[in-house]
TORPA-4810 file (N, C-alpha, C, O; in nm, 3 decimals):
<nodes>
NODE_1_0.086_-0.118_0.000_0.000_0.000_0.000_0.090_0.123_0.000_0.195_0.124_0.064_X
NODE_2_0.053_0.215_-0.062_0.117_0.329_-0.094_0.075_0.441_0.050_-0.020_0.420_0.126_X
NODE_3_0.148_0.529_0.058_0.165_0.574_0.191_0.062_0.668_0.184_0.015_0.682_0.296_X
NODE_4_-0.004_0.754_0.084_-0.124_0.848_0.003_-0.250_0.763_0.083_-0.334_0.803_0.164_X
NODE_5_-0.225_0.634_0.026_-0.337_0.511_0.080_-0.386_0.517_0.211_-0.497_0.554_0.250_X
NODE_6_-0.277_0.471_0.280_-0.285_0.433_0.397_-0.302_0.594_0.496_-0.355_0.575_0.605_X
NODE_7_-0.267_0.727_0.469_-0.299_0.771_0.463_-0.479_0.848_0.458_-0.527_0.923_0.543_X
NODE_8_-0.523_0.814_0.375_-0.689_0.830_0.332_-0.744_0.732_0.387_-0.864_0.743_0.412_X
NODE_9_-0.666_0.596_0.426_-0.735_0.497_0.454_-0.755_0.471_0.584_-0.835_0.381_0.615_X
NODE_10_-0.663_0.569_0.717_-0.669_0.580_0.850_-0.836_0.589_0.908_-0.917_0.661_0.849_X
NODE_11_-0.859_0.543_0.978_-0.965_0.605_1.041_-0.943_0.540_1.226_-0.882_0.446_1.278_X
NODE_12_-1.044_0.671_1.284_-1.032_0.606_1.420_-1.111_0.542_1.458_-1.233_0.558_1.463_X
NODE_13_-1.022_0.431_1.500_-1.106_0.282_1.534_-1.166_0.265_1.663_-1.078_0.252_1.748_X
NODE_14_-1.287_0.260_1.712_-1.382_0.259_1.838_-1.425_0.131_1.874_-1.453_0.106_1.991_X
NODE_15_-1.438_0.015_1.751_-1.433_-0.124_1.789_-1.356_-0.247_1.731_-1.298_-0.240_1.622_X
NODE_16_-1.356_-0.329_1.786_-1.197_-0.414_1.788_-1.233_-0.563_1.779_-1.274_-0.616_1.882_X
NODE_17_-1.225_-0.622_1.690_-1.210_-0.790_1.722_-1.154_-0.806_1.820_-1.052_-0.746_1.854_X
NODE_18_-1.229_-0.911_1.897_-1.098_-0.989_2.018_-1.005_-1.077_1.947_-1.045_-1.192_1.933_X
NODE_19_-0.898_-1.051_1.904_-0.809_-1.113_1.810_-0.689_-1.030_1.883_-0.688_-0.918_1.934_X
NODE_20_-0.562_-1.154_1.864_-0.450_-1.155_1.931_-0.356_-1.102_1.805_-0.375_-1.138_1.688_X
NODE_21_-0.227_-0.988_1.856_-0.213_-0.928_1.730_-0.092_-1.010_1.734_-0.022_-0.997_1.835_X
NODE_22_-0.038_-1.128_1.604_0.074_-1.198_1.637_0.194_-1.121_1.676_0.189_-0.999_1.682_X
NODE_23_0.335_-1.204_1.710_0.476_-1.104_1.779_0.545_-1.051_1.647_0.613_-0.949_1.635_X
NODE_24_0.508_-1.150_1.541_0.576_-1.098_1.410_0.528_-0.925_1.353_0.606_-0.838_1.314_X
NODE_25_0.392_-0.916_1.365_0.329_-0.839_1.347_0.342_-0.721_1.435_0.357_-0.609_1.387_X
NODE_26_0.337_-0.740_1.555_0.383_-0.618_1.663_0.524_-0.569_1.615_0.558_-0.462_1.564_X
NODE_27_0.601_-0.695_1.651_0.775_-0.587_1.614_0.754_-0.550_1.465_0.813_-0.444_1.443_X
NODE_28_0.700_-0.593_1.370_0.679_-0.535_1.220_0.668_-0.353_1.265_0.740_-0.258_1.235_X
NODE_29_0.548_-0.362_1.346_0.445_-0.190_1.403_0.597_-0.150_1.463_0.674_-0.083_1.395_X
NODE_30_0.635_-0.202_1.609_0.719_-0.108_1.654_0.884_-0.087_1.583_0.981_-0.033_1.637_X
NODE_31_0.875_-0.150_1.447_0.989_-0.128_1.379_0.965_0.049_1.313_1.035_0.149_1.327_X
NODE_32_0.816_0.022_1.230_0.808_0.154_1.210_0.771_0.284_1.310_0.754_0.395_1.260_X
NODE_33_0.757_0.259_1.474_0.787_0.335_1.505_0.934_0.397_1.498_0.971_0.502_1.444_X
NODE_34_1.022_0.283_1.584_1.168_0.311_1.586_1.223_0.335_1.433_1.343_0.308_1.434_X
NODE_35_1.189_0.368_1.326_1.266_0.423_1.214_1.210_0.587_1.199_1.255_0.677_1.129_X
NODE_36_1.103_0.586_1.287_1.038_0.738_1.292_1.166_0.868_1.333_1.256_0.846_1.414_X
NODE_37_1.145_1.021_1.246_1.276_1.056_1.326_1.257_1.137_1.448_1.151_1.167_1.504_X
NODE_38_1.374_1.165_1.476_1.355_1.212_1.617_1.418_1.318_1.582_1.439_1.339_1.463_X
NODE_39_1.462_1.407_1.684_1.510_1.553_1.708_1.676_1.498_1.771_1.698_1.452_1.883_X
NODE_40_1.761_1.518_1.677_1.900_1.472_1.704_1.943_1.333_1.710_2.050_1.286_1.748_X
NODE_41_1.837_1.275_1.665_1.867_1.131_1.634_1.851_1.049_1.807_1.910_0.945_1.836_X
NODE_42_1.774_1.114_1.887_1.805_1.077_2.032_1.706_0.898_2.076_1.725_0.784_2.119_X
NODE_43_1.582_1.006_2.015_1.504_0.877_2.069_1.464_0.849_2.180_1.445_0.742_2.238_X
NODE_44_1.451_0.967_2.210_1.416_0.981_2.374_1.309_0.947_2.472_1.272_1.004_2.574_X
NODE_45_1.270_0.835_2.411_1.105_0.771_2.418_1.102_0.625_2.443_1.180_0.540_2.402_X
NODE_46_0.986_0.612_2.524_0.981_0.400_2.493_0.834_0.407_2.483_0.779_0.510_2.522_X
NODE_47_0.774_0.324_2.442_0.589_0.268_2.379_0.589_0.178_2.495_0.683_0.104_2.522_X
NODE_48_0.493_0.186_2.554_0.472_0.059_2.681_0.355_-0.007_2.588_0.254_0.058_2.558_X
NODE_49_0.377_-0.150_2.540_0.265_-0.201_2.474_0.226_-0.284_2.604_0.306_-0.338_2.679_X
NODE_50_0.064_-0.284_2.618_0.004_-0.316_2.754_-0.113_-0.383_2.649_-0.192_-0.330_2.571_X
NODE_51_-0.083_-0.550_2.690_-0.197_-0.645_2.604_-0.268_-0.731_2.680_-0.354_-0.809_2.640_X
NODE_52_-0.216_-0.708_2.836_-0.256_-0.778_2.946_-0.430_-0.725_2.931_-0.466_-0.607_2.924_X
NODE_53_-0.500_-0.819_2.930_-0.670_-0.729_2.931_-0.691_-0.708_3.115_-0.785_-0.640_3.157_X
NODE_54_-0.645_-0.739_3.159_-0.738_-0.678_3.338_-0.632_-0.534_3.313_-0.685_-0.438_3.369_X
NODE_55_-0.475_-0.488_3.232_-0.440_-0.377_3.265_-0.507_-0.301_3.172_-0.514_-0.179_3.184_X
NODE_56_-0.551_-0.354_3.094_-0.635_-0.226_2.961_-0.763_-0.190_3.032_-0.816_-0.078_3.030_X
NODE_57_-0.817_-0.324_3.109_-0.960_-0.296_3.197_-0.939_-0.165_3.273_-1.018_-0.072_3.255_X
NODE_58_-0.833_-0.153_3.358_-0.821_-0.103_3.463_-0.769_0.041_3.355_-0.857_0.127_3.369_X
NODE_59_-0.694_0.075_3.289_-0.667_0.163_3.174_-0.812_0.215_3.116_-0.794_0.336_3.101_X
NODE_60_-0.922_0.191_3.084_-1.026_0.280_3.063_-1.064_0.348_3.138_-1.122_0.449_3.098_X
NODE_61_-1.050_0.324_3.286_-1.144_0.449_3.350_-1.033_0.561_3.359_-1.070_0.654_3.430_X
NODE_62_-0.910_0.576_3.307_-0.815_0.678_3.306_-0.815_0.706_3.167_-0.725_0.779_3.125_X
NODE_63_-0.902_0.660_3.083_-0.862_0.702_2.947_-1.033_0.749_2.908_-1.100_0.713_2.811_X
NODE_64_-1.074_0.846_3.029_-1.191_0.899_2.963_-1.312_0.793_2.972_-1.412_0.821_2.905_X
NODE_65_-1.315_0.659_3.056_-1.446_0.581_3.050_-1.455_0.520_2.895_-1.553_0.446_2.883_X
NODE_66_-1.372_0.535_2.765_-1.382_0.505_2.665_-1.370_0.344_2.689_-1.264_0.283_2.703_X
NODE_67_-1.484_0.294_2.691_-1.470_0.114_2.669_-1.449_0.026_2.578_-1.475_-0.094_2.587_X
NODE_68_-1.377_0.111_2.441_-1.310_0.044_2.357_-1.131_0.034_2.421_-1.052_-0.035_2.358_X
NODE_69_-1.093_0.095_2.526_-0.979_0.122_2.516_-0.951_-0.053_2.624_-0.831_-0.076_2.644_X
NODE_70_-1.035_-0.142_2.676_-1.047_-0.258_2.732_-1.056_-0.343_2.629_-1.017_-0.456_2.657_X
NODE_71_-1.110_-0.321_2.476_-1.155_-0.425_2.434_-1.048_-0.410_2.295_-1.064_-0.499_2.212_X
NODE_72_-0.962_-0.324_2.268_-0.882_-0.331_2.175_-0.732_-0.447_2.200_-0.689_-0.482_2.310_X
NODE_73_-0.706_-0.466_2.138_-0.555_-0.599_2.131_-0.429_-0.520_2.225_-0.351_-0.578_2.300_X
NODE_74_-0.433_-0.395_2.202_-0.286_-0.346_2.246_-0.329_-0.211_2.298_-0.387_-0.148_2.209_X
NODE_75_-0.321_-0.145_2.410_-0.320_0.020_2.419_-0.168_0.020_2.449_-0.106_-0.061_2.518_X
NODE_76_-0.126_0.117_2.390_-0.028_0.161_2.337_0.027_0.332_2.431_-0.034_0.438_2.415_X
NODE_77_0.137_0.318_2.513_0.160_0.409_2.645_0.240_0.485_2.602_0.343_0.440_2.652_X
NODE_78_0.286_0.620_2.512_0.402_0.670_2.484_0.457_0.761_2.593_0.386_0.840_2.655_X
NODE_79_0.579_0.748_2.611_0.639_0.797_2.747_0.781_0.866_2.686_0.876_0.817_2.625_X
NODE_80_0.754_0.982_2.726_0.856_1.096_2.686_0.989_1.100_2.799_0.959_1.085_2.917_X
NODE_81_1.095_1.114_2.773_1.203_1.088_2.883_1.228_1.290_2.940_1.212_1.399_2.885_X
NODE_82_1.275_1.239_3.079_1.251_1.396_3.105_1.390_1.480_3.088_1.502_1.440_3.118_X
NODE_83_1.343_1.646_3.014_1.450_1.738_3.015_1.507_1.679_2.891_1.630_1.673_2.888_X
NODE_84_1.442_1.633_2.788_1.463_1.624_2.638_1.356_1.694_2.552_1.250_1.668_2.495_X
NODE_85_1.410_1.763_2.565_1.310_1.900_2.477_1.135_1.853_2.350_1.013_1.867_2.338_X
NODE_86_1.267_1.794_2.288_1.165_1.726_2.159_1.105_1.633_2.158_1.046_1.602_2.055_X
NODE_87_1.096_1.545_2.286_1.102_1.413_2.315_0.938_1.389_2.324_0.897_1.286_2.272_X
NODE_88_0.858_1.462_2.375_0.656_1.483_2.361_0.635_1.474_2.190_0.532_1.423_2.146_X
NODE_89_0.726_1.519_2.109_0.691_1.537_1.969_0.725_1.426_1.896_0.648_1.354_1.832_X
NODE_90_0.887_1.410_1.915_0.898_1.249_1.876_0.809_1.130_1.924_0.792_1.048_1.834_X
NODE_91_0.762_1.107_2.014_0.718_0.971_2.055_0.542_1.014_1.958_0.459_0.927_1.932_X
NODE_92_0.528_1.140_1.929_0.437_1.152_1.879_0.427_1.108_1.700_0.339_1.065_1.626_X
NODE_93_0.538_1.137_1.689_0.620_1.129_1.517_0.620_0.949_1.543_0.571_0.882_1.452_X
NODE_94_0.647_0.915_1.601_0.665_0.729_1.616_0.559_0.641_1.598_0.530_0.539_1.535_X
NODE_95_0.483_0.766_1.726_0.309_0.659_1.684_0.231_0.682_1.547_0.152_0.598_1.503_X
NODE_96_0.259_0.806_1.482_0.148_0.823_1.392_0.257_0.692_1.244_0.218_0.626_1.147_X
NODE_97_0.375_0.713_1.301_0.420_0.673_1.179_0.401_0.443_1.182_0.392_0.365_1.087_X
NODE_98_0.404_0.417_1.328_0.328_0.248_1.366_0.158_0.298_1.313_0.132_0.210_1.231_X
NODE_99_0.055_0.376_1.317_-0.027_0.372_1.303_-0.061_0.358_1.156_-0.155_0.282_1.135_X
NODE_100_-0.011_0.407_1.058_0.008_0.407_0.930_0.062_0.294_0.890_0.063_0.251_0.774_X
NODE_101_0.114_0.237_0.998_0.186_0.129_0.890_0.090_-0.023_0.972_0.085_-0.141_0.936_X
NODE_102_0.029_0.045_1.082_-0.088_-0.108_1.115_-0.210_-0.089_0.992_-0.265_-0.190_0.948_X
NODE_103_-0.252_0.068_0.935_-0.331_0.067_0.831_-0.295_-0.030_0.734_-0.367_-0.112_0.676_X
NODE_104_-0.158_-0.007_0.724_-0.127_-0.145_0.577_-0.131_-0.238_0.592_-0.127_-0.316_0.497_X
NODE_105_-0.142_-0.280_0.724_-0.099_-0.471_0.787_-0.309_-0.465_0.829_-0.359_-0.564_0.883_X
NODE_106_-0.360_-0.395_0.810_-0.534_-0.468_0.853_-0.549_-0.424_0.969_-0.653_-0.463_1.021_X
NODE_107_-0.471_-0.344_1.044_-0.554_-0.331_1.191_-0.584_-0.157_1.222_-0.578_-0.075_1.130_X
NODE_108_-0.606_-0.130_1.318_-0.669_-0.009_1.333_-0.600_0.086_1.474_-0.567_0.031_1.579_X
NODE_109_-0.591_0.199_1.454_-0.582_0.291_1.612_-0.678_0.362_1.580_-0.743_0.384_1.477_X
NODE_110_-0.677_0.417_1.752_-0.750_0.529_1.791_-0.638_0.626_1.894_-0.586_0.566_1.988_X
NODE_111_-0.602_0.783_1.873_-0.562_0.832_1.939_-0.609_0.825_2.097_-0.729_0.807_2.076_X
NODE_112_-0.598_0.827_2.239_-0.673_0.860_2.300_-0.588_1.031_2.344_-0.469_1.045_2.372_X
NODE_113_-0.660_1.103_2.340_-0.655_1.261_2.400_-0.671_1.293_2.520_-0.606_1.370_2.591_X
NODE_114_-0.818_1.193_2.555_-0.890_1.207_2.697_-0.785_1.105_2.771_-0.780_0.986_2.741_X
NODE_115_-0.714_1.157_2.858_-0.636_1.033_2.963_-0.607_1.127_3.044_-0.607_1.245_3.012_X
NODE_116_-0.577_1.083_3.162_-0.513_1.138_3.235_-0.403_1.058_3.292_-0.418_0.963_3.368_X
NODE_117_-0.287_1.104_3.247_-0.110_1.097_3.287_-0.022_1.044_3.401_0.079_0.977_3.422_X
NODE_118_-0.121_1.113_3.460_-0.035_1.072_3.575_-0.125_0.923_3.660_-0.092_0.869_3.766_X
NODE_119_-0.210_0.898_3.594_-0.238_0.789_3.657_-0.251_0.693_3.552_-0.284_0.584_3.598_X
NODE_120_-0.238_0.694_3.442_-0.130_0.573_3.350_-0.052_0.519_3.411_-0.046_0.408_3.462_X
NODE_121_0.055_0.658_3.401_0.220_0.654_3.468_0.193_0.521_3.614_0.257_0.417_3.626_X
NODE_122_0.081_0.569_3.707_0.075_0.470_3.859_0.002_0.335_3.825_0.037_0.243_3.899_X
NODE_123_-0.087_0.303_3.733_-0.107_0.179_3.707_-0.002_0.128_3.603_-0.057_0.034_3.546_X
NODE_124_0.142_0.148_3.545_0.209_0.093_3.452_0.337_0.139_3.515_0.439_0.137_3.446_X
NODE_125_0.339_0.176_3.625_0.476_0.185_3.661_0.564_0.280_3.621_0.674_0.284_3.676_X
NODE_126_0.526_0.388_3.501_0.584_0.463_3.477_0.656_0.547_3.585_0.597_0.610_3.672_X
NODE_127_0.818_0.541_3.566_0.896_0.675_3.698_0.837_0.793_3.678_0.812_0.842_3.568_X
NODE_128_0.815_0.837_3.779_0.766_1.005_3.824_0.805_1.080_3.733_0.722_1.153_3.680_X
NODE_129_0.944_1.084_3.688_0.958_1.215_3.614_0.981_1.169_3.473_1.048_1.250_3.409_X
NODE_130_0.956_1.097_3.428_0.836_1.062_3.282_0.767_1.099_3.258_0.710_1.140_3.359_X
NODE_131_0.684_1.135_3.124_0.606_1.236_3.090_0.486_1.162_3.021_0.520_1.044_3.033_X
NODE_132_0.390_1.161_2.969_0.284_1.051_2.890_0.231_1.121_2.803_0.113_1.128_2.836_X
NODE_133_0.248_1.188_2.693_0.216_1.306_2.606_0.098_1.192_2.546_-0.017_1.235_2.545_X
NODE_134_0.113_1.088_2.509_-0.045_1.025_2.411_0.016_0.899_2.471_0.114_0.849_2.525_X
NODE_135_-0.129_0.877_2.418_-0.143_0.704_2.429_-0.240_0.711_2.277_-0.300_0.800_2.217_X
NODE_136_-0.213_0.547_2.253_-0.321_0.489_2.170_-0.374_0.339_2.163_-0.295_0.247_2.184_X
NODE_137_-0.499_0.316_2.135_-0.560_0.184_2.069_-0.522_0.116_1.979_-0.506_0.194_1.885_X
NODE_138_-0.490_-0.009_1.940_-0.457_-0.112_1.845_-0.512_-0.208_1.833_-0.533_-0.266_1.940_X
NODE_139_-0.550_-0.255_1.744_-0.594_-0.368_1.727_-0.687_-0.405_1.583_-0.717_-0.302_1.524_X
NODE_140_-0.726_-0.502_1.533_-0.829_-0.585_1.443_-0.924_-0.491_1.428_-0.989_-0.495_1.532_X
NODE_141_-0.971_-0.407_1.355_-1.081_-0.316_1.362_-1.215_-0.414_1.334_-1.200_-0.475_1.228_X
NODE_142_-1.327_-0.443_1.394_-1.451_-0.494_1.385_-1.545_-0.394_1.311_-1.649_-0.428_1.253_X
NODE_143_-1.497_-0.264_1.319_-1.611_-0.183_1.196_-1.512_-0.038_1.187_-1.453_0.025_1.275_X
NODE_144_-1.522_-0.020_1.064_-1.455_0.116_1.021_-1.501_0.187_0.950_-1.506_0.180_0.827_X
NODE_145_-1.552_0.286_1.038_-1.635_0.430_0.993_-1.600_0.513_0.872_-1.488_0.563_0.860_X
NODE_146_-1.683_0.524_0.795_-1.682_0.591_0.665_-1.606_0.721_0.746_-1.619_0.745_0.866_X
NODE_147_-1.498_0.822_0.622_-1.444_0.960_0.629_-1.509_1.027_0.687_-1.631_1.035_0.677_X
NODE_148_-1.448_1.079_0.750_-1.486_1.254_0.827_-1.457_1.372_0.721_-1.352_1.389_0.659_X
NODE_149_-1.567_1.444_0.716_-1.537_1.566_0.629_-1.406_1.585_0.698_-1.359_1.519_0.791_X
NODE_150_-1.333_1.735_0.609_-1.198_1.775_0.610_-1.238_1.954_0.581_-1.311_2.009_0.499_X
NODE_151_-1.176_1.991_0.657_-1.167_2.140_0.629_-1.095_2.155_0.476_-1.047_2.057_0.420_X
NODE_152_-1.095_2.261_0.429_-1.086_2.350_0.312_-0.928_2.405_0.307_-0.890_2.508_0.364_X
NODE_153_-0.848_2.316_0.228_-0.721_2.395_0.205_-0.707_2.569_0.261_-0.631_2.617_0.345_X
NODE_154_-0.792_2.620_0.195_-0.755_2.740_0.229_-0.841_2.798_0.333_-0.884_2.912_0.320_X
NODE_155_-0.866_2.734_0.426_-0.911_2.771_0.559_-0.758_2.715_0.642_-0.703_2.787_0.725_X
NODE_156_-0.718_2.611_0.614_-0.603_2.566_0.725_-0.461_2.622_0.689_-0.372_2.635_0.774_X
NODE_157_-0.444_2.655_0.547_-0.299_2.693_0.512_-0.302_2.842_0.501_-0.398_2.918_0.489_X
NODE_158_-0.137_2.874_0.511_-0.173_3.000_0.497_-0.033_3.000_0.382_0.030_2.896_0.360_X
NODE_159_0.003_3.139_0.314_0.152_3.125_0.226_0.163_3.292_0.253_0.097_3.395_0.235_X
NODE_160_0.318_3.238_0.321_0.443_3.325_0.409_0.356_3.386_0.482_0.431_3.413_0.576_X
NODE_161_0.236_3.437_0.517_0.259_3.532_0.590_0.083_3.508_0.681_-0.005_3.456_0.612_X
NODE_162_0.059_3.536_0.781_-0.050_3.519_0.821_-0.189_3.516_0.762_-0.270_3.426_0.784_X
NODE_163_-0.217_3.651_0.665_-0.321_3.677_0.643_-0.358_3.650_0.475_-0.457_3.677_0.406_X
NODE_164_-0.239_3.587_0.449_-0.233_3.550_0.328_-0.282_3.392_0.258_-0.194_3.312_0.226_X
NODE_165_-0.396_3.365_0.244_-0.430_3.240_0.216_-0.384_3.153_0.128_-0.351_3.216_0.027_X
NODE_166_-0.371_3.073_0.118_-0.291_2.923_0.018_-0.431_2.933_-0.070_-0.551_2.935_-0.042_X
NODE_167_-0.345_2.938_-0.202_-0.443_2.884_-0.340_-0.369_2.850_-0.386_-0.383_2.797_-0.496_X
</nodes>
């Protein structure tokens, strides 16, 4: 699949086969995170993949009550290392770039936004001064929602200068 594809072909996934995502298939995902780039080549990040289901159970009521985030294959913990500047952006550059590439292999994410951090960090052990900028959902998508409209090129871009719109 072409990257345009997989691309257009993202959507966020809210329900999940109970299907086990094989090990070949995971390190396939976290290969294309780890080729994602980073800010000085540092890498200042680790993915806590959490497939245990009583820790994903216990992981929804910190991720917003969302009860897909129990019933997906993998939630997915990105953890920023502390007093590395770029390090919230990279682990962010890592996941979108595993998420794109589970689009090509058949399975699905969902960002979660709604979480709260610091109590990830205490049910997964995360050290204190670790940071949890996103998490996400993985897994077998069981239904995938037709496109979301898209704003208007020239409502989101602008060329050189603020008030100057992209055509």
């Amino acid at each position: 699949m072409e990257v345009k594809k997989a691309i257009e072909s993202r959507r966020s996934i809210r329900k999940y086969k109970k299907k086990e995502i094989p090990g070949t298939v995971m390190e396939d995902l976290l290969d294309a995170a780890r080729k994602a780039p980073s800010s000085s080549n540092k890498q200042a990040w680790k993915i806590i993949v959490v497939t245990d289901e009583e820790m994903r159970r216990r992981l929804v009521s910190v991720s917003g009550n969302q009860s897909f985030v129990g019933d997906c294959s993998a939630y997915l913990v990105g953890v920023s290392e502390p007093k590395v500047g770029y390090s919230p952006v990279d682990i962010t550059i890592a996941l979108d770039h595993l998420s794109l590439r589970a689009v090509e292999l058949g399975l699905g994410t969902c960002w979660i936004g709604d979480c709260e951090p610091m109590r990830v960090k205490e049910i997964i052990g995360v050290p204190v001064d670790h940071d949890v900028p996103v998490c996400m959902t993985l897994g077998y998508p069981s239904t995938v929602p037709a496109a979301r409209k898209r704003k208007d090129a020239s409502v989101l871009f602008r060329k050189d200068l603020w008030g100057r719109k992209w055509e």
